[in-house]
N, C-alpha and C positions, 0 to 999 in steps of 0.2 A: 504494500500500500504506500501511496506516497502521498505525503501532504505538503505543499507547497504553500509557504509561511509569507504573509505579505511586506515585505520592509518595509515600506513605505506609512501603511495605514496603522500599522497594529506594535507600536514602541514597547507600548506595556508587557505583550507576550511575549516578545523578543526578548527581552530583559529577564521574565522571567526564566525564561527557556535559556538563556548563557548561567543565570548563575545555577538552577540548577546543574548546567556540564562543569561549574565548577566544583559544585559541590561534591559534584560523584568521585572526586577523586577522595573523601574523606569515608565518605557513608555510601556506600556504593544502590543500597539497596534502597531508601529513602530517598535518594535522590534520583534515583530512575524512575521510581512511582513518580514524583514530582515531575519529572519530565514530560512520563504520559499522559498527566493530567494537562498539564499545561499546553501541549499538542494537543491534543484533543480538545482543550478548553477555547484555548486559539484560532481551532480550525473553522469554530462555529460564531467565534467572538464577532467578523464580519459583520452579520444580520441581527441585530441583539432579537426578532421575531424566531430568527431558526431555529430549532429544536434538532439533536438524534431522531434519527428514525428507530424503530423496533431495532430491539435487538444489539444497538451502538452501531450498525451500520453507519457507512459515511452518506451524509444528506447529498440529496443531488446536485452536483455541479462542483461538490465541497473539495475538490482535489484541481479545479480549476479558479480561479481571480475571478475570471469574468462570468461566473454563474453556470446558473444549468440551462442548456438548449443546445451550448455546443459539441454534445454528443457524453456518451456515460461515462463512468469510472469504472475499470475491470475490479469486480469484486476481488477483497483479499485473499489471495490464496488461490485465484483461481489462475489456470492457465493453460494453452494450448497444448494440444498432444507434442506437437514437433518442436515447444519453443526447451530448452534446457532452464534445470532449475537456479530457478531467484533467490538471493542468500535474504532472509530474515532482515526487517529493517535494524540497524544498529542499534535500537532503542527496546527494541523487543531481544536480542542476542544478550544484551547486556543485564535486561531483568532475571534471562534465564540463569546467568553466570554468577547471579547475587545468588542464588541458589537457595530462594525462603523457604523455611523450612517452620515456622511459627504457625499457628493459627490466626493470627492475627497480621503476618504478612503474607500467606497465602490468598487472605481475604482479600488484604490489600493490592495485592497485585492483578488477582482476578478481575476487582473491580477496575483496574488504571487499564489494563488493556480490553477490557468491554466497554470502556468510554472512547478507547482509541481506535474502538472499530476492530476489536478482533474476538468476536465472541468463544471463535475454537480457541483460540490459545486462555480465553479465560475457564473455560469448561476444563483445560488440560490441567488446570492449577485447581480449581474446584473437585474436582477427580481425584487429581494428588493429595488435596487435604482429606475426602473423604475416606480414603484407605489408608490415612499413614494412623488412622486410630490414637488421635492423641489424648493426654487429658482433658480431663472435663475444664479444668480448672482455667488450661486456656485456651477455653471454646467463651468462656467467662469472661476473661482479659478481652481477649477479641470482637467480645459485644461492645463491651465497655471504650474499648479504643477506637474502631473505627465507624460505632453508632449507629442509631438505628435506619437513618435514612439509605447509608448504603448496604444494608441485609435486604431492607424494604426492593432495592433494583431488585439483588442476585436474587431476591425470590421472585419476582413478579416478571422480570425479562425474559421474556417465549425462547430466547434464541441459548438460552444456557441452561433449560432443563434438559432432567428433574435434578440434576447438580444444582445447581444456583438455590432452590427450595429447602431442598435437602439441609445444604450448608446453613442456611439463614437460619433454619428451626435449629438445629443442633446447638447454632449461637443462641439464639433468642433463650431455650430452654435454658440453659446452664448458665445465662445472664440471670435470668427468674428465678433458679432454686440456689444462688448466689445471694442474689438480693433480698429473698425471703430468708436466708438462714436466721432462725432465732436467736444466733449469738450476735451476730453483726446488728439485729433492730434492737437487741438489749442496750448495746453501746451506743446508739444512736439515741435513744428517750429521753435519758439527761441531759441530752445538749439543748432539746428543746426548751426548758426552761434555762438556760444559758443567757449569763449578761453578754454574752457577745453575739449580737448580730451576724456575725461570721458562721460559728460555730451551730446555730440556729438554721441557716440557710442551708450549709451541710447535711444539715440529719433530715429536712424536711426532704433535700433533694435525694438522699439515701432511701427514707422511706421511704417516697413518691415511688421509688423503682422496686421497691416490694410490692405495691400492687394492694388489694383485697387483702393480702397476708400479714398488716402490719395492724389489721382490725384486732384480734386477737392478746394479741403481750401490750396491746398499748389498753385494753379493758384489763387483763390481769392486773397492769399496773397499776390501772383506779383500783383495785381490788387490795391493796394496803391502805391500812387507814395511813401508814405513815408517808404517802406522797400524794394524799390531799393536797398538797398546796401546788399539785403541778398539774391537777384536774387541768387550771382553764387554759395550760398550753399544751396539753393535749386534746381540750374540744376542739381549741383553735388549729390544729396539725388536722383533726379527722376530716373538719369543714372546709378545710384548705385541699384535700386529699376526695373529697366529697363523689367525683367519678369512680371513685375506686373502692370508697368506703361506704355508701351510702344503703346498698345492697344488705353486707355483711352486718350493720347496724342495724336494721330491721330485722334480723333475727335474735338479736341481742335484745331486744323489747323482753325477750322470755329471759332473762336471766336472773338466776334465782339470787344475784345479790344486791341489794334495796341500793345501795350507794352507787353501783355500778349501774341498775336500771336507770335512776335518774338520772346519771351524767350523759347515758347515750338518748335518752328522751331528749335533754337537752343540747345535744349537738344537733339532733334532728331538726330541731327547732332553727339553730342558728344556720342551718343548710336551709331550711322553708323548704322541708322535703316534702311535697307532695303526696309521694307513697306512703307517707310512715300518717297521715292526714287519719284514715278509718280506725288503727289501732292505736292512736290517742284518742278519739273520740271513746272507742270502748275501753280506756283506761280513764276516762273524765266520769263517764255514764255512769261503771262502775264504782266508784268511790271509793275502793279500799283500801286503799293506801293512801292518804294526807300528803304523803312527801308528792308520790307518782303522781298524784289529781293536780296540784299545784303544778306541777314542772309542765302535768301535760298539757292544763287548759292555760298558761301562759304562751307556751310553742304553740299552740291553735290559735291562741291572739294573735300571734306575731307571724304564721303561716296563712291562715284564713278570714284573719282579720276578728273572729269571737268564739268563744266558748261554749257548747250547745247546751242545753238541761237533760235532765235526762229522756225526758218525752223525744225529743230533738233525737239523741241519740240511739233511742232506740229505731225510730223512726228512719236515720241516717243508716243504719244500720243493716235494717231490711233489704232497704234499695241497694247495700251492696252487696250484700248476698246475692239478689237477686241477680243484680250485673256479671259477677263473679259466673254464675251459672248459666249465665246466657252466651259467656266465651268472650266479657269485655274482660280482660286479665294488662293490667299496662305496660306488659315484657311480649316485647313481638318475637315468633319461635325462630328456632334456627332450621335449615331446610328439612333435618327429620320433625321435626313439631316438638322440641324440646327448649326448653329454659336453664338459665343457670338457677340453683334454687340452694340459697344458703339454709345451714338450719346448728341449733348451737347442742352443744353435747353440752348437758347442765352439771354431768360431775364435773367433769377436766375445765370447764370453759372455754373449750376448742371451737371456732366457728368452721366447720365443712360444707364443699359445693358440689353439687354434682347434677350432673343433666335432667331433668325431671321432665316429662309431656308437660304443656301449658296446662293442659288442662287438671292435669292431679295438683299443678300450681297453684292455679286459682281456686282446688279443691281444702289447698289446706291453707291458705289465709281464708278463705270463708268457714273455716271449722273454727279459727282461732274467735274468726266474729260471731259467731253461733254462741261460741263461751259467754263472752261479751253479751250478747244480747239476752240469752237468758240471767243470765245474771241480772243486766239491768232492768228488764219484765219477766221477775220471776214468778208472775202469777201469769202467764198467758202461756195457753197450750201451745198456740204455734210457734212460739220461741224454741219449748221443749222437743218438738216434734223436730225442727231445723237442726237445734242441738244433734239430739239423735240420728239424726240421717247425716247429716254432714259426719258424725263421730265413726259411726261405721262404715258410711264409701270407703273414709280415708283406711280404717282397720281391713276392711275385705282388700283392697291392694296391697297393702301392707302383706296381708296373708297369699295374696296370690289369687288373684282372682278368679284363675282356671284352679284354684283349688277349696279346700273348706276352709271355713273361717277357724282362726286360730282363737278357741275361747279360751285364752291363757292373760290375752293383750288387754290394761287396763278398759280401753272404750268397753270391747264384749264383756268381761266382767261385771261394768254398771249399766248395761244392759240387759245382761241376765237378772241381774235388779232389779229392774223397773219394772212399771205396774204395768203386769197386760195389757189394759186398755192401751197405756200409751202406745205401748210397742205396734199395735195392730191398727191405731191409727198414723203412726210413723210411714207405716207400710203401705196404708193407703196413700196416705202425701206422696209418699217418694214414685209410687208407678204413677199418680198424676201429673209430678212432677218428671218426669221421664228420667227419674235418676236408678237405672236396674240395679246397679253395684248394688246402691244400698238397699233396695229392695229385696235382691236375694241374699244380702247378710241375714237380715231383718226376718225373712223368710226363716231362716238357719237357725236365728235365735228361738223364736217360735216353734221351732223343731224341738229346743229342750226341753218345751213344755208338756204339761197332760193333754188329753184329748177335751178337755174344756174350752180350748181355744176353735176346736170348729164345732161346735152345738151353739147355733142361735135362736136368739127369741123369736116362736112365731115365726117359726122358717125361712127366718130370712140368713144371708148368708154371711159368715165370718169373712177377715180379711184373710185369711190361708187361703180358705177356698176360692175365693174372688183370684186368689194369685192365679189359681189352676189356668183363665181365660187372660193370662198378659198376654200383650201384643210383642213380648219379648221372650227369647223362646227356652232363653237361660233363668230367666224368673221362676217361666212354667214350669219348668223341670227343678230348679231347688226346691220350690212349694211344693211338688210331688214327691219329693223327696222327704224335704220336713213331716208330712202328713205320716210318709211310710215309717218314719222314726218314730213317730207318735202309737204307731199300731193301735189306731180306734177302732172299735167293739161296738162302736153304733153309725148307723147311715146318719147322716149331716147333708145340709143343703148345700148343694156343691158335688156330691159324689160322685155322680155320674161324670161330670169333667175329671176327676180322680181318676178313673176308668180311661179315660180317653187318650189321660198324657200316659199312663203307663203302657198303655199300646203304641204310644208314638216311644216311646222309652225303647220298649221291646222290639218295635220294627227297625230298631236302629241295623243299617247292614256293614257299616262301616265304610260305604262310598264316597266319595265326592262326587256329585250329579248336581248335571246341569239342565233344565228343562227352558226348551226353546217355542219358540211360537215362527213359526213361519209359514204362510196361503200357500208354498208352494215348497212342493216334497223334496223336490232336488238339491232346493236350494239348504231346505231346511236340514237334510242327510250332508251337504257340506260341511255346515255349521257342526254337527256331531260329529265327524272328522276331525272339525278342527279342535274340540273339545278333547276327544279324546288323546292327539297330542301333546294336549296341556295335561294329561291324568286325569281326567274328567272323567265322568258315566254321563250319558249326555241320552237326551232323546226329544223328536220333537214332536209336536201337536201342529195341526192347522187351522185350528179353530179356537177361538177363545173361553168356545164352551169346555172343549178339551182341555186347554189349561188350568182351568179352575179346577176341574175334576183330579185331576191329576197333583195340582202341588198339595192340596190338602191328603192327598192318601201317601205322601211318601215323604218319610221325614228328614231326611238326610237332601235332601234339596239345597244344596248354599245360594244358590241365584238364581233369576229367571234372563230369560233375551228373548223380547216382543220386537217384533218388523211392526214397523208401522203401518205394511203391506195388511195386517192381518185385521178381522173383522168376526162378526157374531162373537163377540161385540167389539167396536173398531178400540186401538190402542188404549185410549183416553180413559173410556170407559173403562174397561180393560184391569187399567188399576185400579180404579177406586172399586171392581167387585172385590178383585186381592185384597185390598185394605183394609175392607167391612169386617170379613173373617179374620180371626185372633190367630189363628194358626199361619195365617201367610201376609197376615199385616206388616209384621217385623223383615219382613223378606229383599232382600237389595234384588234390584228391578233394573235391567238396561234395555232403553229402549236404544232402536238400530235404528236410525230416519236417514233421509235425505239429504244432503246439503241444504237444499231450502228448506226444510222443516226443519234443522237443530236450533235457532233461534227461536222463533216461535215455543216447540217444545221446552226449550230449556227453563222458558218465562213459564208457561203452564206448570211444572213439576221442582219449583224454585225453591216449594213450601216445603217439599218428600224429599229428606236430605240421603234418601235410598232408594232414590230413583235417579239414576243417572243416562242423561242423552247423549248418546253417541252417534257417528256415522255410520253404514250398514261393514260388516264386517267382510272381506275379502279373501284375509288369506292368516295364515296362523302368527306372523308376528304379531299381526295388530290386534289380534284375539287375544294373544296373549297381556298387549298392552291394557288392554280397555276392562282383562280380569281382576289384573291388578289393582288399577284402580277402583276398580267398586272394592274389592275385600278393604284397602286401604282408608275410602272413606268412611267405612261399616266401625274401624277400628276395634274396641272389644268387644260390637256388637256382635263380632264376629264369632260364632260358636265352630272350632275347630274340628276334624273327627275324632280326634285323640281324644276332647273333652266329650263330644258326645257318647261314645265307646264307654267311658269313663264314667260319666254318669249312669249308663245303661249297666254296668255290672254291677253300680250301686245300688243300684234300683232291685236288681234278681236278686242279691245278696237280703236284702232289707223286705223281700217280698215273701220271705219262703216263710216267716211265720204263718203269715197270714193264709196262705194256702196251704198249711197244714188244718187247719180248722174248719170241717165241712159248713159251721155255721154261719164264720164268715165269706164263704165262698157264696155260700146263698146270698146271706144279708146285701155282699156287694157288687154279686156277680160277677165272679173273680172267673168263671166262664168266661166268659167272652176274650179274656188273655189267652185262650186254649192255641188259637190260631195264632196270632203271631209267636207264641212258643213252636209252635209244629214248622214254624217257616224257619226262625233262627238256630233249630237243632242242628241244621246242615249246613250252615255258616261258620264256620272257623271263627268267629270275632265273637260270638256271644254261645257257641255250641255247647259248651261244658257248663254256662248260667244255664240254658236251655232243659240243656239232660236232667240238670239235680232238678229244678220246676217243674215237670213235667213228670219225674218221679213222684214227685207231693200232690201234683192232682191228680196223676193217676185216675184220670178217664178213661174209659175203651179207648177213644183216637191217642191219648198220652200214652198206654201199654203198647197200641199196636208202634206208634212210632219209636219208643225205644227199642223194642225187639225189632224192629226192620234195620234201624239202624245198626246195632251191637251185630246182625247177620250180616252186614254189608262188607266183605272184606276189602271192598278200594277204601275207607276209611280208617283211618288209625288202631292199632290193637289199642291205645293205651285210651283214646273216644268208645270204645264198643268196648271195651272191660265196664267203663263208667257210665254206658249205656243199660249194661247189662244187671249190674250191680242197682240202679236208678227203677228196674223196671222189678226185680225182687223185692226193691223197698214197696213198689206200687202195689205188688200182688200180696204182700204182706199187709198192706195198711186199708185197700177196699175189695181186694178180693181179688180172684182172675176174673178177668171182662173180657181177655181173646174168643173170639167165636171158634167155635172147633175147627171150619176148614182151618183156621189159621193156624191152631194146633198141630193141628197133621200135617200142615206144610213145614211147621218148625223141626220135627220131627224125620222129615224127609232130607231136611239141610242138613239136619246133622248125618244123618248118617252118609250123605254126599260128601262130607269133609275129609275124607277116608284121606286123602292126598295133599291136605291143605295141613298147616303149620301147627305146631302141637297148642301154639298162644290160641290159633282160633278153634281148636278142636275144645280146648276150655275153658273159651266165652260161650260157645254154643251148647257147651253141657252145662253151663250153669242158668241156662236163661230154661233148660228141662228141670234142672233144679228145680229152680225157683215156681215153676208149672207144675209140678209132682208133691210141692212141699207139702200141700195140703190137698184132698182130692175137692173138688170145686166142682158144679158143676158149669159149664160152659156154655155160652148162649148159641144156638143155636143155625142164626144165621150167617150170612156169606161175608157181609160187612161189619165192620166194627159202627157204634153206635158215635 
């Protein structure tokens, strides 16, 4: 590359550019960076408007005086096949022969020759530094020396990755866990109370570079009474530091030491922190601390201008819960939908951060204000109802929410407390209020209870059973569950829905399926193509009448895809019959339209945050595109297969009292689960729930299907042992119900086994066993009843 330096116009560069050649004869290495910069700083000095192009490329015309037009500059490095090789400009030779070998002049030199327009040769240096693996310490130094604006290039410059990113983070971090070390901010705290303005500027600019991490030992410090007197230069450090602290300090509102909470109330105040606004108000409302209420309602003067009563505050209080829940939260997410979210460890006084969804964000400052609000309207029910749902969302994630609730966690504990009623109008809040988490905690809790909580007055019905008919299909199944834990002894208003999720429990097959709507069969057999692709079970309908019929009889359904081609009854309609019904209300819906119709439609279905409008689907990546994102907007609405599977063993496990009891099988018609037992025997995912079930009702059709089964030798010997064993218990607990041909055919199998494996020769003698145990007699006919 060559740069052609103007005498004439540019004194300044010139000058600069000789003394560094004279320098280089002392500092060889310092003064070559200086060179490069200077050329490079020079080349562009001309135009004070010019700029580098990407990458430190030379701007156009920038190797000629008289501009660009009069033809290009041969990139560096580049060259003709026939021409022989160009020796290195002497300025680029000479940085090589300093031979940096530092972190901190590796950096430097990276960056002097990518300003000089040579991004290979900065890459070849960034390269070098990345594998000479040096210490941390001076990855440290090297932040500190050569600063953040040139990390901020080598990261951001296209023409020197992933080198250039690499290097920068590598500095950036070990500048950060430098700058946080807690022995370096120890020695820094004292100075801030320092008569020397010097010595002041120092420690602030030290801490400054600790970040968020300096929140922490500068509250332990207010945490001796003996440096009380340096409170007010360290509010004024935190308010000064206030981007960085202001976060961390709202989590500090909770600390459990009376001196330390007011000091950080009080810095809030001198910041006019906005955020910290709602949880002063419920430290003013509440009143219980003299010290806290003073500190708080004068930082409310001096932030909002006045102090509210407590009417005011409960009132204020509502509306932000309310907001909270409607996804106004004042921390905008990062591109997965997460937050930073401080929160304080109340032994150590450690303040910790870590990624949170917004929305569990917003979930636990509005729990904090729930405290708050009941507290301040301790006589209003729906204070207590907010408390409690807010208390356990946050608990059921806490515990996992694809899992049971942990009743160990302080919230569940003073929930299993509370007074029935409340719990069961909690429960109704929260599915009005479209909050499921807490719904099927609540649900859970209620599961610890006796069968009194579903006996209502006058027939009308409890809130467990009401769970049975949620438009959410993880509700309906914890209530189903709860109920099963209860093992009630009397029908209740609601049973029959009882009945209905346990066969949607029971029909679980362990699929993912997809059900599709498309007028026209080719198209619609594409679509299942492409489903199946993605791991799908896929089938489609061409009628709308068909669809309805169909998503309610199959529970494992994760989505529907409606053409807007499709009719009887056209799209629109379409959903709102889905929506009516509880069982496919909950259900993500992608409609396929037209270019001209996605706007239109999109306004139509604005409301159904599980209806999503897309273009008609072509071909499988964009299927695959368009699957993603419904599960994605569903987010935990999403019931997994693993969870449902999961749930459905729960269910068998938890149902087999009940089907030991002829009287409860009448009372609740525990019949009618016959069938979807007889269909899941031969399913690998629920087969061995199936078998033992099916042993305890021990119908005619439950005996003949164990013995068909346990005779089937393509099935498992260790499935037809437990099949076999299952149908003994049956004949032992109602009697034989096989009809005789069926006998004599069992009897014909066995003696056919003559050649088959000694395992099945005794599952098939034990299913005679179990026939011969006692002499019975045998019905008659050809079919089993």
């Amino acid at each position: 590359m060559t740069v052609i330096i103007p005498t004439t116009t540019n004194r300044r560069f010139a000058a600069r550019a000789r003394k560094a050649q004279l320098l280089s004869k002392r500092a060889p290495f310092c003064a070559v960076v200086a060179l490069l910069v200077a050329l490079a700083t020079g080349a562009y000095a001309q135009d004070p408007f010019d700029t580098p192009s990407a990458g430190g490329a030379p701007m156009p015309g920038a190797g000629d005086p008289f501009g660009a037009g009069g033809g290009t500059t041969k990139p560096a490095g580049e060259k003709k096949a026939d021409e022989s090789p160009i020796d290195e400009p002497p300025v680029i030779q000479q940085l090589r022969d300093s031979k940096p070998d530092t972190a901190t002049k590796l950096l430097e030199a990276a960056h002097a020759v990518l300003l000089y327009g040579r991004p290979d040769e900065s890459k070849r240096y960034l390269s070098q530094l990345l594998g000479a693996k040096l210490p941390e310490a001076q990855f440290a130094e090297a932040a500190k020396e050569v600063g953040s604006a040139v990390l901020l290039r080598l990261a951001s410059d296209p023409a020197i990755q992933p080198e250039g990113k690499q290097a920068a983070d590598m500095a950036f971090a070990a500048g950060a866990k430098v700058a946080a070390d807690p022995a370096l901010i120890a020695t820094m705290i004292p100075l801030l109370a320092s008569d020397s303005p010097v010595d002041q500027r120092r420690a602030l600019s030290q801490l400054a570079d600790a970040g968020p991490n300096v929140v922490a030992p500068l509250l332990k410090w207010l945490a001796d009474p003996a440096k009380k007197n340096d409170a007010k230069y360290i509010r004024a450090a935190l308010t000064r530091l206030a981007t960085d602290t202001e976060e961390p300090l709202l989590a500090a509102l909770q600390h459990p030491n009376d001196s330390v909470r007011e000091q950080v109330i009080l810095t809030l105040g001198m910041m006019k922190s906005q955020r910290a606004v709602p949880q002063l108000v419920g430290i003013v409302g509440r009143d219980e601390n003299q010290t806290d209420t003073q500190a708080a309602a004068a930082c409310l003067r001096r932030i909002i201008g006045s102090s509210p009563s407590r009417a005011e505050a409960a009132k204020y209080l509502r509306q932000e819960i309310a907001e909270l829940f409607a996804g106004m939260f004042p921390i905008a997410a990062d591109p997965d939908g997460n937050v930073p979210h401080w929160t304080l460890d109340a032994k150590t006084g450690n303040l910790n951060v870590a990624p949170l969804p917004r929305s569990d964000a917003a979930l636990q400052l509005a729990t904090i204000l729930a405290d708050d609000l009941a507290a301040i309207d301790s006589e209003s029910l729906s204070a207590k109802k907010l408390q409690l749902i807010t208390a356990l969302e946050q608990a059921k994630i806490a515990s996992g929410y694809q899992q049971g609730l942990d009743l160990n966690l302080p919230a569940v504990k003073q929930a299993l407390d509370a007074d029935v009623l409340l719990v069961e109008q909690s429960l109704t809040e929260a599915m009005a209020m479209k909050r499921p988490l807490a719904a099927v905690a609540l649900c859970e809790v209620l599961g610890q209870k006796n069968e009194t909580v579903l006996q209502g007055s006058g027939g009308s019905k409890r809130a467990l059973a009401e769970a049975l008919t949620s438009t959410d299909r993880r509700v309906r199944l914890a209530a189903t569950l709860a109920i099963l834990k209860i093992q009630p002894q009397q029908r209740f208003a609601g049973s029959s829905y009882f009945i209905l999720a346990l066969q949607e429990l029971l029909a679980t097959t362990g699929d993912r399926r997809v059900l599709i709507a498309h007028p026209r069969a080719v198209e619609g057999q594409s679509l299942v193509g492409f489903m199946k692709e993605l791991s799908f079970d896929a089938e489609s309908a061409t009628t709308g009448k068909r669809i309805l019929e169909s998503a309610v009889q199959n529970p494992d359904y994760e989505m529907l895809l409606i053409s807007t081609s499709i009719d009887q009854p056209p799209v629109v309609e379409l959903v709102q019959w889905l929506r009516r019904d509880y069982r496919t209300a909950g259900l993500p819906i992608g409609v396929m339209a037209r270019n001209e119709e996605l706007d239109e439609l999109r306004e139509r279905f604005a409301d159904d945050k599980l209806v999503h409008v897309m273009p008609h689907i072509l071909e499988v990546g964009h299927a695959s595109f368009e699957i993603d994102r419904m599960i994605t907007r569903m987010g935990r609405a999403y019931v997994t297969r693993d969870e449902r599977m999961q749930l459905a063993r729960t269910a068998t496990k938890a149902l087999a009292p009940m089907l030991a009891s002829s009287t409860l099988i009448d009372r609740f018609e525990l019949r009618r689960l016959e069938q979807p037992l007889l269909e899941a025997i031969t399913r690998s995912t629920l087969s061995p729930q199936a078998i033992d079930l099916l042993g305890i009702l021990a119908t005619p059709k439950a005996q003949l299907s164990l013995v068909e089964f346990a005779s089937e030798p393509s099935h498992a010997a260790e499935a037809r042992d437990r099949a076999a064993k299952a149908f003994a218990a049956a004949r032992k607990s109602r009697g034989l119900l096989l009809t005789q041909a069926r006998i004599l055919e069992q009897y014909a199998i066995y003696n056919a086994s003559e050649t088959q494996s000694k395992e099945t020769q005794a599952i098939l003698g034990s299913i005679l066993d179990a026939i011969e145990d006692t002499p019975v007699t045998p019905t008659s006919t050809t079919s089993s009843k």
